[in-house]
GUKE-122600 format. One record per atom (N, C-alpha, C): x, y, z; residue in one letter. Coordinates in steps of 0.1 Angstrom, whole numbers, plus 5000, padded with zeros to 4 digits. Layout:
BEGIN
XYZA
...
***
This chain:
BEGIN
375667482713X
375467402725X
375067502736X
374267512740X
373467562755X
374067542768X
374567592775X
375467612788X
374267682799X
374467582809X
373467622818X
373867772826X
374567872825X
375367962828X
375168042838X
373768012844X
373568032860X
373767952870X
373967812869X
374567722875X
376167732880X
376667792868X
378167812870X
378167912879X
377268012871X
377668152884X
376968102896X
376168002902X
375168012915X
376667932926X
377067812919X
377167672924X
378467672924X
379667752917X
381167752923X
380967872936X
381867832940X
382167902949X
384167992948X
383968112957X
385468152950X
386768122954X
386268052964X
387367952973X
387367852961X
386767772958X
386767662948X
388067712937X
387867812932X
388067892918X
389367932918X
389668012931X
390968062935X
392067922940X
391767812942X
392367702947X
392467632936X
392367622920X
391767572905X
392767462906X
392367362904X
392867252900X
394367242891X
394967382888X
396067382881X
397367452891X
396767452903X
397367542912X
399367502914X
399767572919X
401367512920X
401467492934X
402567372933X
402567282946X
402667402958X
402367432971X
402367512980X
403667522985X
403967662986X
405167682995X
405167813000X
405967903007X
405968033013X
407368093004X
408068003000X
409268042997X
409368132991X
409568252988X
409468342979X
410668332968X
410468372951X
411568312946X
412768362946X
414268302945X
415368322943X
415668362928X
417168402928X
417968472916X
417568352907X
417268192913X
417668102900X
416068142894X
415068092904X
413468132894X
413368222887X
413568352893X
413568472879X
414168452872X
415368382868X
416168352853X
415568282847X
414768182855X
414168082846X
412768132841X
412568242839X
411368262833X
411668332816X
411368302807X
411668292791X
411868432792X
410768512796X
411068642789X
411668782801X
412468692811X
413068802820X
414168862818X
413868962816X
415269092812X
415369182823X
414869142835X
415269302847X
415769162857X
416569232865X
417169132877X
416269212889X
415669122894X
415269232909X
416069222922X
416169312925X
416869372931X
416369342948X
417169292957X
416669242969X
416069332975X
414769262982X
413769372990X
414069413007X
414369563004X
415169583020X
414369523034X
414869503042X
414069493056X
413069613058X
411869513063X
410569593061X
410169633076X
409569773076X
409569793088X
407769873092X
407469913077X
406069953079X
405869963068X
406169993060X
405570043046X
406769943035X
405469933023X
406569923015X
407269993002X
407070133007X
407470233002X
409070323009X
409670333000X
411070373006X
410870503014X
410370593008X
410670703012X
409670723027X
408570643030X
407770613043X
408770553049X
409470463044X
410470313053X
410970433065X
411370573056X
412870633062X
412070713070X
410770713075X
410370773080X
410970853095X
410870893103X
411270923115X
410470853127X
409270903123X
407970863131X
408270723131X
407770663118X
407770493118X
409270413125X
410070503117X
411270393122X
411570383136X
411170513145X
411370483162X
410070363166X
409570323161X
408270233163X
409170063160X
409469983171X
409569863173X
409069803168X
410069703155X
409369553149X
408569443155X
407369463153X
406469373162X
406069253149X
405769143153X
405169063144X
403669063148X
402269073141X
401269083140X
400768993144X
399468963149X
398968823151X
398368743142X
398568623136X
398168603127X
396868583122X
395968573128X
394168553129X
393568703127X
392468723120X
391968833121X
390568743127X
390268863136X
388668843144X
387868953137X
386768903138X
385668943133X
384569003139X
384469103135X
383469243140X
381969263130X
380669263138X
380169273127X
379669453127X
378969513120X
378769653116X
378369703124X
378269853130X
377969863139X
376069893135X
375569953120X
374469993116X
374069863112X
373369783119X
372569683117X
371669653107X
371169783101X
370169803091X
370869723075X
372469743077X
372769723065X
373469553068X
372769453056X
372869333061X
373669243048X
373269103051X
373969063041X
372569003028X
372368933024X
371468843015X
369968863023X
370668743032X
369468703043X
368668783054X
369368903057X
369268983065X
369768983079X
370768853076X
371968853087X
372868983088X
373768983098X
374669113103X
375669103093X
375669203086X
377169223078X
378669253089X
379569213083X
380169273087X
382369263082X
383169233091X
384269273083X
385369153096X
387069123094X
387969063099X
388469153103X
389569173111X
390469303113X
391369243123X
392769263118X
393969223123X
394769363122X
394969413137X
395669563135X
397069523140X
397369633131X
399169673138X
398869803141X
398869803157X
398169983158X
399370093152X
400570033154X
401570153151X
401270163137X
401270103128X
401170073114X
399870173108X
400570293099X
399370353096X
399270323082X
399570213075X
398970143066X
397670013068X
396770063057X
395469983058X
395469913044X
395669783045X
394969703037X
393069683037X
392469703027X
390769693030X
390169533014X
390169413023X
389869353009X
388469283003X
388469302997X
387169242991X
387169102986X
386169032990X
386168892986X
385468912975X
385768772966X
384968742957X
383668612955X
383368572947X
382368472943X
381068472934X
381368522924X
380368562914X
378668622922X
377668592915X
376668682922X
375468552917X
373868622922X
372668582916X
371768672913X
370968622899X
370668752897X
368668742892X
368268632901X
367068612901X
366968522913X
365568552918X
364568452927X
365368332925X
365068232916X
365568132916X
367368062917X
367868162911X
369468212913X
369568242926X
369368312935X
369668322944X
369068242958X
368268152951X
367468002960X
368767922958X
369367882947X
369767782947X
371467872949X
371767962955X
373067992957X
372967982973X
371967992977X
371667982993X
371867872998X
371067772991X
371667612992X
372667562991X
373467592982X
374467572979X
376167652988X
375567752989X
376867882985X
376867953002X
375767913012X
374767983021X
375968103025X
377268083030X
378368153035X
378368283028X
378168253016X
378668393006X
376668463004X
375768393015X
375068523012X
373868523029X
374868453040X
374568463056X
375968453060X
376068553075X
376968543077X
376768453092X
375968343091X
375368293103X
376668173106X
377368173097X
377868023096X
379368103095X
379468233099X
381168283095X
381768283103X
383268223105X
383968183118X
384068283129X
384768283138X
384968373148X
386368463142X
387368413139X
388768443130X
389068373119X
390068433110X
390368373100X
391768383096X
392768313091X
394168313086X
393768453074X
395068493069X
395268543054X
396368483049X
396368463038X
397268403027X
397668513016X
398968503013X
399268603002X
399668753005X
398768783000X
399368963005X
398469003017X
397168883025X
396868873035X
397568843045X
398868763041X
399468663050X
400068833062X
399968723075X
401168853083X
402368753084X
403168673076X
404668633075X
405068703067X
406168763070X
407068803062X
407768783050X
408268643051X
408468563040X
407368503027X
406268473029X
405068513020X
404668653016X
404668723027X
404568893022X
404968953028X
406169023018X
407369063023X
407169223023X
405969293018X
405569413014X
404569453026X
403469383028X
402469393036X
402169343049X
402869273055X
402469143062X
402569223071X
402969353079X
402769433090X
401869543086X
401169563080X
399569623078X
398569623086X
397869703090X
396569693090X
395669633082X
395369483086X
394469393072X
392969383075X
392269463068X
390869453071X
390269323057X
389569213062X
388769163054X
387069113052X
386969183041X
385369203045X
384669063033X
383768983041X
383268893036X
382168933024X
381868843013X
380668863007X
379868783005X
378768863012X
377568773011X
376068893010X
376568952994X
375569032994X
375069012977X
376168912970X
375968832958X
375568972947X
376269052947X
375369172935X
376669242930X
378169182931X
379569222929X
379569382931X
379069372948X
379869502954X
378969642947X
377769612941X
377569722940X
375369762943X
375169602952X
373969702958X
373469752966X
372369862967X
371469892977X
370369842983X
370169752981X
368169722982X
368669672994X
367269713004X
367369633017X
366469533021X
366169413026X
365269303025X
364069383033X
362869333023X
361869423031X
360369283022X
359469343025X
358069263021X
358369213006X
358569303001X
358669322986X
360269272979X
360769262989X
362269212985X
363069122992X
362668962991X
362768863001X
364668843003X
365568932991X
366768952994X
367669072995X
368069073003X
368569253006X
370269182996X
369769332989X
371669312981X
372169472985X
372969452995X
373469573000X
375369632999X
375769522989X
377069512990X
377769652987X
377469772982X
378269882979X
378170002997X
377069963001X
376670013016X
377369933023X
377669813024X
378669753033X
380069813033X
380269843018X
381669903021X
381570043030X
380570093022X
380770273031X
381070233048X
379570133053X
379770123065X
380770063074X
381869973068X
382769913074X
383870093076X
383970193065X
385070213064X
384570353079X
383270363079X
382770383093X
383070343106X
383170203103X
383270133119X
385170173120X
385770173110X
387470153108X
387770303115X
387170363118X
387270533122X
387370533135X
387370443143X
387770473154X
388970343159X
389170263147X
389670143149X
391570203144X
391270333142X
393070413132X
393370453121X
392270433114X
392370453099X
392370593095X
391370653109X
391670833105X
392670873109X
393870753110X
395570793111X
396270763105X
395370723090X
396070633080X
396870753066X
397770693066X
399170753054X
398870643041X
397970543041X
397770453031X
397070333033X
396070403021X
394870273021X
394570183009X
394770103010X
394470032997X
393369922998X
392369902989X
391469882984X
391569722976X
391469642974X
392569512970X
390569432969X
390469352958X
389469242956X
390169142946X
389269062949X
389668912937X
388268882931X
387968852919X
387268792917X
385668892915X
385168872918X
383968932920X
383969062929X
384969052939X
386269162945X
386169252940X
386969212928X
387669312921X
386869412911X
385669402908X
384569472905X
384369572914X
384369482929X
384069582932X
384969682939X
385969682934X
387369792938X
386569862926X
386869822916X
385969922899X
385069992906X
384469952914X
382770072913X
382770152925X
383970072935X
383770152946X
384870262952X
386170212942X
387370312947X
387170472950X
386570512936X
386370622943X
385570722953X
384370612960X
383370652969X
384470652978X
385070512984X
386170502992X
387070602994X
387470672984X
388570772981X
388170872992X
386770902983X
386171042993X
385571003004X
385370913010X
384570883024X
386170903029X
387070833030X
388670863037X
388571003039X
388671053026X
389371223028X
388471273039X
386971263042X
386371323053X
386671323068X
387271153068X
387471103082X
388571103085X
389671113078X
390971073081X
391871213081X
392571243094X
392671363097X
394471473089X
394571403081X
395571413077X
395771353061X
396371383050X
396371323036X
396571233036X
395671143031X
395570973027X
395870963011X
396770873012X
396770822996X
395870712996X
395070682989X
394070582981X
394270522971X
394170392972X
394470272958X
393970182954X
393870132944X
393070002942X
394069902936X
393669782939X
394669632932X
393569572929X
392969522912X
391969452910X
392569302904X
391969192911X
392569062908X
391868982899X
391968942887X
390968852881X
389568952880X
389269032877X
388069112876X
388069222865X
388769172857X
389269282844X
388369222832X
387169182833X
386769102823X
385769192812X
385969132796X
385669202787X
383969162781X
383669272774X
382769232767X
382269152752X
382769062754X
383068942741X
381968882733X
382168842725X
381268772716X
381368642720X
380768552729X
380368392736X
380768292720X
381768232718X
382268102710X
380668042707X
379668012718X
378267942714X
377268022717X
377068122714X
375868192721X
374768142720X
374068182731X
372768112741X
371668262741X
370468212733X
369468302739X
368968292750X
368368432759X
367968452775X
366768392767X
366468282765X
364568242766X
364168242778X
365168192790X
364668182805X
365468192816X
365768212828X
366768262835X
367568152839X
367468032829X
368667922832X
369267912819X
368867972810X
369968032797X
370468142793X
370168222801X
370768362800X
372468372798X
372868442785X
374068462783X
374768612796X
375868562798X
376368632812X
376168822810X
376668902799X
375569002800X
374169032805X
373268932797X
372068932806X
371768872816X
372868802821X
372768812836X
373068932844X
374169002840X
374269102847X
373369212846X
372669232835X
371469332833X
370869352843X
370169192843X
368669152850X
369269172865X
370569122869X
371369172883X
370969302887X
371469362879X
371769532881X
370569602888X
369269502880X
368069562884X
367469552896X
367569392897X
367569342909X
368069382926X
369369422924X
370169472937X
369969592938X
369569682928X
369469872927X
370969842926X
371369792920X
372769842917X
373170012916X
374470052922X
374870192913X
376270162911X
376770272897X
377570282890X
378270432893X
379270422892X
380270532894X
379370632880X
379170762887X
378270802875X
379070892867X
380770932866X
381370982853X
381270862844X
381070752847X
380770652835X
379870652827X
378970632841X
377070532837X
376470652826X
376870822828X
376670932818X
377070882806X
378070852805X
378870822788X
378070722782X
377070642789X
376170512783X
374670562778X
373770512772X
372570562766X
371770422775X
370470452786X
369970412789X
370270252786X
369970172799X
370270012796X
371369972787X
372570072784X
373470022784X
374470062796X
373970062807X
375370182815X
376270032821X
375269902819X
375669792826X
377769792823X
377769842810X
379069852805X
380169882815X
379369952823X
380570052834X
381269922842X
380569782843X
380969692850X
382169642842X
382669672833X
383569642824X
385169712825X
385669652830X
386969722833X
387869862823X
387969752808X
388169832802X
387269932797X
385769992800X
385070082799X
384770182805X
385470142819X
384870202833X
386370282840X
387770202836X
389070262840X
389470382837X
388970452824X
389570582820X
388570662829X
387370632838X
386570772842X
386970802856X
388070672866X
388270642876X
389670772880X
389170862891X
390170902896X
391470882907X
391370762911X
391970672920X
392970562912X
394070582917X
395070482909X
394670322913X
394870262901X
394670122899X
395770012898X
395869922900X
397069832896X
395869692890X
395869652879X
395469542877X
396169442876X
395769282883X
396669152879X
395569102873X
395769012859X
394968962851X
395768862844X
395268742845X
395868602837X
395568672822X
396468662812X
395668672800X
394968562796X
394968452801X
394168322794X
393168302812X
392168382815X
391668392828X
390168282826X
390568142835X
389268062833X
388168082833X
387668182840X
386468232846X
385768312832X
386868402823X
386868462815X
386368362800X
387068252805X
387268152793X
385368102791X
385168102804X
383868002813X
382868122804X
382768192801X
381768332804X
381868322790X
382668312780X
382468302763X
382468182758X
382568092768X
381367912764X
382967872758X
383667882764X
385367862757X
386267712769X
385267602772X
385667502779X
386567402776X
387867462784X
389267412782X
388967272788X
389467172782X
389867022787X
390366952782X
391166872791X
392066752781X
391566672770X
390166632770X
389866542755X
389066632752X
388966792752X
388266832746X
388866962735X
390166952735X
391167032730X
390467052714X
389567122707X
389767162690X
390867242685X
391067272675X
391367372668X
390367452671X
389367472667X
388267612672X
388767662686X
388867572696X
388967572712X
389967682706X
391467652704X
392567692703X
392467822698X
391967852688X
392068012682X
390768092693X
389768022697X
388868102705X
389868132715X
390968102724X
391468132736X
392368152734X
392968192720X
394168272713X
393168372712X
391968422708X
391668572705X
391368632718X
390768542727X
390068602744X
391868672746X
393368582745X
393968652749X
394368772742X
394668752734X
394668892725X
393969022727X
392768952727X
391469072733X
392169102751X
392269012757X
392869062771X
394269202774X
394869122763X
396469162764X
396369352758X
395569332749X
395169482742X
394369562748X
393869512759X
392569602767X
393769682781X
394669592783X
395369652793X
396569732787X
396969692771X
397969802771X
398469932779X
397270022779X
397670142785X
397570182796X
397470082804X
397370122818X
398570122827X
398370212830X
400170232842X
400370132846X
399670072849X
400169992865X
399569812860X
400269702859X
399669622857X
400169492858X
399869392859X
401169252862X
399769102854X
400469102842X
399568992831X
400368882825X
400368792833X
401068652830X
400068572821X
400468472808X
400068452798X
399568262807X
398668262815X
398668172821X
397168092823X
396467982824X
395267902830X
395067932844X
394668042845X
394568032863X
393568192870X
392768142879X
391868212879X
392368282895X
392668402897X
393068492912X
394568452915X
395168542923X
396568542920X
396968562935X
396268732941X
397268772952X
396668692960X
396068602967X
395768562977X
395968422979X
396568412970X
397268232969X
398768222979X
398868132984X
400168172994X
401668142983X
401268072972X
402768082960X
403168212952X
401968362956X
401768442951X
403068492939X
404168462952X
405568482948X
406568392938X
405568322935X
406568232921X
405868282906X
405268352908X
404868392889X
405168502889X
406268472877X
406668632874X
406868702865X
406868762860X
406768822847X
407868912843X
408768922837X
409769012832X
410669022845X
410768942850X
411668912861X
411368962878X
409869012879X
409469072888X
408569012896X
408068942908X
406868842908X
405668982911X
404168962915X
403069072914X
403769162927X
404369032941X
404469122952X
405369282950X
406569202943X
407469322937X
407169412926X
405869402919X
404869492909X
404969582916X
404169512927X
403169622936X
403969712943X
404969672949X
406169732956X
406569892948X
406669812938X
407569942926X
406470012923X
405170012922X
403870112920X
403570172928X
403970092945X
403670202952X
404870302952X
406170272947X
406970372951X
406870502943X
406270472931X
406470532924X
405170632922X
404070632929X
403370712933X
403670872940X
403170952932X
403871082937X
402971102949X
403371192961X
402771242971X
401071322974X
400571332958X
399571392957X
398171252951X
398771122952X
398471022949X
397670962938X
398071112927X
397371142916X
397571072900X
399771112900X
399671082887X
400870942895X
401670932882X
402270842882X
403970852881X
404470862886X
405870892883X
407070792875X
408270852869X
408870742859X
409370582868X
408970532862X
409470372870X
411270382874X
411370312883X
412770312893X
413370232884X
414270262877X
415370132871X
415070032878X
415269882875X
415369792876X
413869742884X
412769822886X
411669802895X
410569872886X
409869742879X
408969782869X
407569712875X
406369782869X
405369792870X
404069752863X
404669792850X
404069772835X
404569622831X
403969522832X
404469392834X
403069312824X
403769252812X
402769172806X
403169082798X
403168982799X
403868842789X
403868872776X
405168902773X
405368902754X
404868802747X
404968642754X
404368572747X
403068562745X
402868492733X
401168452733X
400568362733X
400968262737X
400168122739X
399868072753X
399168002752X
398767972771X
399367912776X
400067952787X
400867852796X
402467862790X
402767982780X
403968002774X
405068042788X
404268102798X
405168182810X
405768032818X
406868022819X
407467932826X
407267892842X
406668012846X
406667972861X
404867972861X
404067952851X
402767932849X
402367832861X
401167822869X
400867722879X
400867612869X
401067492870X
400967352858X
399167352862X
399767262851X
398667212846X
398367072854X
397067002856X
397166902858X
396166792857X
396366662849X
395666522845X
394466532853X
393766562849X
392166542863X
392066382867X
392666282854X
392266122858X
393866082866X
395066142857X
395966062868X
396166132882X
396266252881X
396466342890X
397966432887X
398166392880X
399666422875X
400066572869X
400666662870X
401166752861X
401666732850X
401066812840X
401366782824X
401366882816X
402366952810X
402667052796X
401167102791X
401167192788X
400167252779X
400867212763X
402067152765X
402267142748X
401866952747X
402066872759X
401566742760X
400166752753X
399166892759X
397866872756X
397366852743X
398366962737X
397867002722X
398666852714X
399766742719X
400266702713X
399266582712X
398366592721X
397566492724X
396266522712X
395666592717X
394166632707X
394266702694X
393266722685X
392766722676X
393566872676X
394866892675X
395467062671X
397167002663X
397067042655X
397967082646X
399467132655X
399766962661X
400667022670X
402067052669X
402666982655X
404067052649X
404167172650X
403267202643X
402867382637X
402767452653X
402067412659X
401867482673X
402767482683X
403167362682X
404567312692X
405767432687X
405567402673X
407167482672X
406967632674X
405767662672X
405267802674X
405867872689X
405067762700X
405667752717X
406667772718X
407567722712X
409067662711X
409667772710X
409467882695X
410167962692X
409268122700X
408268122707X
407968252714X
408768232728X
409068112731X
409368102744X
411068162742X
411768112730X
412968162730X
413068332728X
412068412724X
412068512719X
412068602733X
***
């Protein structure tokens, strides 16, 4: 069956995506002793997070400097600045530019990347204009904006970050953060998204960042690509400007995606059937894309597209990473023609989105730093529940906490994890929606929240066998 597969990528949007219909009921609460017990496979107790005062790193907390500096609460709006080099725009040839909520004492910098998939022809990017105009003019972008999650400045939602320096940079350059072309006769769309970052981290140079002790790098979604291709230009544009040692990081959200074999594959006869590799190709060429080039070397002409691939592109990266990745990621699901729904449940469905997780779960093995809940749900940190999914007894905020501590001073390697404050975080189980504190699921006709084991009890799956399967991983 044929999947229109540029429609998906033109016509959602990443607000849409990150908000998914399976989301869990909203709250700031962050969870208690009873929620981490109740998650199947928690074996660490976490350990209460001390009063925060700039950092969420202990041995910065004890600072001298920081601690004579008065707890201020941040304002919660970021305003919006656009670039100061005009030349570099968005789509349209509108002003790029970036949010910025400072804590001037605060020499931590949050820098985030939005997401929203991309377009990767003339006609693709007609109809994402019409559709999507925000994510590729900035004609229509507010004066300020809230953050939510590890954006939020409440304390009680983010209990790590929420006195930061929070820069957020809009996208609307549709080429996932990694082009050059600038709109000219010949090129009715400028895709300049990897120049926007250099130039924002320009304009931040006089805004404190060349007084920054820590910078992190943070995307969702189409984001999070472009933390992959851009961390380490970022690394080294800091080191020039910033007058003292910066540590550099990246957190990629939902952007760990593999190179799979599509459940229905679709020949590219025309640019409204193109299977999502050749979308990205024909992209790449389109925006003048570039790739971190210890990678794009290791590829043989027209394949370097690879580097966009997490697991292909992570081992050439000298900048520490933390990935958060659903193992059962919709977007992921959407991209191998693997369309989850209530009357549409097979057996085929079922083993296809038992192997995408498998394939998931194996691609992150070896990575230091990581937080992979076995769950239906597409972007994590920017949700304001951030703090109820958790994995081995840890939710991502407290991941992140214990990776940054655990980062040696040369911001190089990785030091041994803190008792009770782990980092390497990934659902033993293997079925979808096995993690207890999973966002639910929910009836698209009643409106209702409903089991993933209701699903299978319902459709065409072998649900004794399967049920009891759930039954006994969850006790394990």
């Amino acid at each position: 069956m044929k999947i229109l597969w540029p429609f998906l990528f033109v016509m959602a949007l990443e607000g849409a995506m990150s908000q998914n219909k399976r989301n869990v009921k909203q709250t700031t609460r962050p969870p208690d002793r009873k929620d981490t017990e109740h998650a199947s496979n928690a074996k660490e107790v976490v350990p209460a997070a001390p009063p925060q005062v700039d950092s969420a790193m202990a041995p910065q907390q004890a600072s001298p400097v920081l601690s004579q500096q008065p707890i201020q609460r941040p304002a919660d709006n970021m305003k919006l600045l656009f670039l100061k080099n005009t030349l570099v725009t968005c789509n349209d040839g509108t002003a790029a530019g970036f949010y910025l909520r400072e804590t001037k004492w605060s020499k931590r910098w949050l820098i985030f990347l939005e997401g929203g998939l991309f377009c990767f022809s003339k006609d693709t990017c007609d109809m994402r204009y019409k559709s999507s105009r925000k994510l590729m003019s900035s004609s229509e972008w507010s004066q300020t904006r809230k953050g939510s999650g590890i954006l939020s400045a409440q304390q009680e939602e983010n209990p790590y970050w929420w006195n930061a320096n929070v820069v957020y940079v809009p996208y609307c350059s549709s080429d996932m953060w990694s082009g050059t072309l600038a709109k000219s006769g010949q090129a009715e769309y400028a895709f300049m998204g990897s120049l926007i970052i250099q130039e924002v981290i320009k304009d931040l140079a006089p805004k404190g960042i060349k007084h920054a002790k820590i910078v992190m790098l943070a995307g969702i979604s189409a984001g999070g690509f472009g933390v992959l291709l851009n961390i380490d230009r970022v690394a080294a544009a800091l080191e020039e400007i910033v007058a003292e040692s910066v540590q550099v990081r990246g957190v990629v959200d939902s952007g760990w995606f593999l190179d799979l074999k599509p459940l229905n594959p679709s020949q590219c006869v025309d640019a409204l059937y193109c299977s999502p590799i050749e979308t990205i190709k024909k992209g790449l060429r389109l925006w003048s894309g570039i790739l971190p080039d210890t990678c794009r070397q290791q590829f043989k002409k027209n394949n370097e597209w690879q580097c966009l691939m997490g697991d292909k592109l992570h081992p050439f990266l000298k900048t520490p990473i933390f990935v958060v990745q659903w193992l059962f990621d919709e977007e992921q699901l959407k991209l191998e023609n693997i369309h989850f729904g209530f009357q549409s449940l097979s057996e085929r469905l079922w083993n296809s989105m038992q192997t995408l997780g498998r394939e998931i779960k194996n691609s992150l093995g070896d990575l230091p730093a990581v937080f992979a809940p076995a769950c239906f749900s597409h972007v994590l940190i920017t949700k304001s529940n951030w703090l109820q999914i958790v994995v081995k007894g840890h939710s991502v905020a407290r991941a992140l906490q214990c990776w940054e501590r655990s980062l040696s001073e040369n911001n190089k390697t990785v030091k041994a994890p803190i008792r009770g404050c782990s980092f390497h975080l990934i659902d033993n189980c293997q079925w979808p929606q096995c993690n207890p504190t999973c966002p639910p699921l929910q009836d698209p006709i009643t409106g209702k929240e409903i089991s993933f084991r209701q699903v299978l009890q319902k459709k065409d799956v072998d649900y004794p066998r399967k049920g009891s399967e759930l039954q006994a991983d969850n006790s394990g």
